[in-house]
C-alpha positions as CSV (number, residue, x, y, z in Angstrom):
1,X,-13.7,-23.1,20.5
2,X,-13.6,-26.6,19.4
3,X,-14.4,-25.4,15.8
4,X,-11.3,-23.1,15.8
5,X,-8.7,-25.8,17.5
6,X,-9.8,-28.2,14.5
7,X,-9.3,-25.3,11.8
8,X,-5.6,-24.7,13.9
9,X,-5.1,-28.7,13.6
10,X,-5.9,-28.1,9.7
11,X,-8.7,-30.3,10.0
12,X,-11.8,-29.6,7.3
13,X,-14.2,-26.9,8.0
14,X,-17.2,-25.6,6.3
15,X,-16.9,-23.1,3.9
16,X,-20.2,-21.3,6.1
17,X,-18.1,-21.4,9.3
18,X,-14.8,-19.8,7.1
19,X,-17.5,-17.3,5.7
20,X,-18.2,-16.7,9.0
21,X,-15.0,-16.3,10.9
22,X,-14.1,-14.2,7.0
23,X,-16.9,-11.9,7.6
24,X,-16.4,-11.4,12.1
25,X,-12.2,-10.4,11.4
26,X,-13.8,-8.2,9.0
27,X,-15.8,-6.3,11.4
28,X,-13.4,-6.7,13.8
29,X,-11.3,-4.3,11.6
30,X,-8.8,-6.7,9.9
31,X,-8.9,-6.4,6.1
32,X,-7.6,-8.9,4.1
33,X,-4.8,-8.2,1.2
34,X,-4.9,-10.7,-1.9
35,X,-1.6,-11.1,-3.8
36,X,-0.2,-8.1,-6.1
37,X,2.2,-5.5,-6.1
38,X,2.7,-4.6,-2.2
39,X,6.0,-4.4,-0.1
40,X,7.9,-7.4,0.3
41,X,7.0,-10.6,-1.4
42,X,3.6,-9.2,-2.9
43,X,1.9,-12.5,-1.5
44,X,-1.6,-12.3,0.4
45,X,-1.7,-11.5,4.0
46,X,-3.2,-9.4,6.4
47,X,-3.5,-6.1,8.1
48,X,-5.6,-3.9,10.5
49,X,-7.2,-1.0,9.0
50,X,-7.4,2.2,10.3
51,X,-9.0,2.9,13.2
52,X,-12.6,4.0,12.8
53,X,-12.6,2.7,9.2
54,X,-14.0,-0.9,10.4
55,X,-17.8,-2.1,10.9
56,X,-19.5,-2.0,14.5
């Protein structure tokens, strides 16, 4: 836990332990959106995919 309050704190991290917390959200079924034509803004950001479409 100490790892993630420094990221929150915007302290400097790894890039293996932002791999690493990249690749768990991943297989914890979030998918990451980069920038380009969506709704709104178009900026990066987030979102869940569907369930069942996510790794175990």
């Amino acid at each position: 836990m100490d790892t993630i309050a420094r990221f929150k704190r915007g302290e400097r991290i790894k890039k293996s332990t932002l791999d690493a917390f990249y690749v768990a959200l991943e297989k914890a079924g979030v998918e990451f959106i980069e920038a380009g034509p969506y709704q709104g803004d178009g900026g990066p950001g987030v979102r869940l995919k569907p369930e069942g479409q996510h790794a175990e």
